[in-house]
C-alpha positions, 0 to 999 in steps of 0.5 A: 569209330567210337561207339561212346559217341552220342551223333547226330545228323549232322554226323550221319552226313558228314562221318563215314561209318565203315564196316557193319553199322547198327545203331540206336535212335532216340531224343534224347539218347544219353542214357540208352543202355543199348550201346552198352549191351549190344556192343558186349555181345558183339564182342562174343560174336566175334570170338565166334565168327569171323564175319562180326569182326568190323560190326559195331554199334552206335547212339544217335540223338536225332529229334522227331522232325529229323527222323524222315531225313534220318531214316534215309541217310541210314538206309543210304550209308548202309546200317545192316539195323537200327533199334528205335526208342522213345519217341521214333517208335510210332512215326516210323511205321509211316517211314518204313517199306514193310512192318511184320503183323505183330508190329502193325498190330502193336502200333509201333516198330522198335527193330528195322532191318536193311533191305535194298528198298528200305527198312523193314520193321518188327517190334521185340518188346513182346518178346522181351516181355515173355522172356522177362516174365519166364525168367524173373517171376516164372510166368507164362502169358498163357492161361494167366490172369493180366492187370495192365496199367497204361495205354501208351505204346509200351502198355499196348505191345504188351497187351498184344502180346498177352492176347497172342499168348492166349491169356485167360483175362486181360484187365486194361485200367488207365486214368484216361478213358479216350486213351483206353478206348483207342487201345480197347478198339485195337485189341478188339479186332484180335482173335481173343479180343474178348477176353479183354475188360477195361476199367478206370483207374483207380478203381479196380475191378471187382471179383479178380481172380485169386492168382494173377499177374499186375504189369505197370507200362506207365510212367509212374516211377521213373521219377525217385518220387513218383507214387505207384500207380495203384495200391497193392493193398487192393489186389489178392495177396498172391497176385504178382507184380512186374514193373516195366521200369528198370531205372531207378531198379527200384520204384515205388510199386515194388518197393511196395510188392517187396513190403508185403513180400510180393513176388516182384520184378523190374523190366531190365530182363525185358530190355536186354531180351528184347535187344538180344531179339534184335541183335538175332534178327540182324546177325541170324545168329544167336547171341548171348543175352546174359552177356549184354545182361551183364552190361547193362547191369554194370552200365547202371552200377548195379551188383552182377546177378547170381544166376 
């Protein structure tokens, strides 16, 4: 089978998908960098074990209204594990036999793993996120001082998992203030909860600490012309920035950060760990993130890291 492919669910019908299936599922799905990395570290798991010799990795576009029907079909033609990105995220929580705490709380799963009932369901972002910000910018979530930009999905899995990991402060902002309350009222059931204060952009609040820590989980920079979503101007200079976009590598904020000599960051090193997560969930072994950093490095034209 060709893992170039982009299918549909007129293929998961109709295509046999022999071996051990695993697979990516979005609308659309054409520049998912997923396949790219996974089936790179596949390829180091089979130089490793014999038992990875006919697993593969597809892309599936399969449209909101079809993914009930999609799930099933999966489940049924045995794909050992599927990643779920934008926008299968959330409505799959509902499809699923079993969602893991952390998933339930972050309101959306991106990892599903076989089982003989159906899918069981855990979300790595969180993950992702902890290796990202240790490896890019040195960072730990714990004790640390968190401005989060955003209230969607993605700003919530990371605001759950700054609470899990006990930080200090954790500032909310979104222009949206019914947005915010809804997450506001997720994160306030949580041990920790009350270390959480919201505020409306694009005031920020008063008083901030001298060292912390800015994560953008808008949307503001996946277009080439987008502005940033705050200015840095108004944070304390030695505060650090950490952009949850990887494509473009290079958005507005951090172009900005990188002005002012900012320490910075992209959420490439996010993806890839949080797909290596996954890729360990299903294959119960481990797996070689900077392999699949290296693909989807090259996937997206950008020069090898020297690290």
């Amino acid at each position: 089978m060709n893992t170039e492919t982009i299918y549909t669910l007129k293929d998961l019908k109709t295509v046999e998908f022999s071996g051990t299936p695993l697979a990516v599922v979005g609308h659309p799905i054409k520049h998912s960098l997923s396949p790219a990395m996974h089936n790179a570290a596949l390829d180091r798991l089979r130089e490793q074990d014999s038992r990875f010799l006919d697993w593969a990795y597809y892309r599936f576009d399969i449209a909101p209204e079809q993914l009930a029907e999609a799930l099933a079909l999966f489940h049924k033609r045995s794909f050992l594990g599927l990643n779920l990105t934008i926008p299968h995220k959330v409505q799959a929580m509902e499809l699923i036999q079993g969602v893991s705490v952390d998933a339930r709380r972050m309101g959306a799963v991106n990892t599903l793993v076989w089982d003989e009932l159906g899918y069981d369901g855990f979300n790595t972002d969180g993950y992702g996120l902890l290796r990202g910000l240790d490896l890019d910018l040195g960072l730990s979530l714990k004790d640390a001082s968190i401005m989060l930009l955003g209230s969607g999905g993605a700003a919530r899995a990371a605001a759950v998992q700054c609470i899990l990991a006990g930080c200090a402060r954790l500032y909310i902002g979104n222009r949206t203030p019914t947005h915010l309350q809804d997450l506001i009222a997720v994160l306030g059931a949580m041990p920790g909860g009350e270390r959480v204060q919201p505020f409306i952009l694009p005031e920020l609040p008063q008083g901030l600490p001298e060292q912390g820590l800015l994560i953008n989980a808008t949307s503001l920079g996946l277009q080439s012309d987008d502005p940033a979503p705050i200015d840095l101007a108004q944070l304390p200079t030695a505060w650090k920035v950490y952009d949850m976009i990887y494509n473009p590598p290079v958005t507005a904020l951090l172009e900005q950060a990188r002005t002012v000599d900012r320490a910075n960051a992209n959420g490439l090193s996010m993806l890839v760990h949080q797909g290596a997560r996954s890729l360990e969930i299903w294959s119960h072994h481990t797996v070689d993130a900077q392999m699949m950093m290296a693909a989807a490095r090259h996937a997206l034209e950008l020069p090898p890291r020297d690290d």
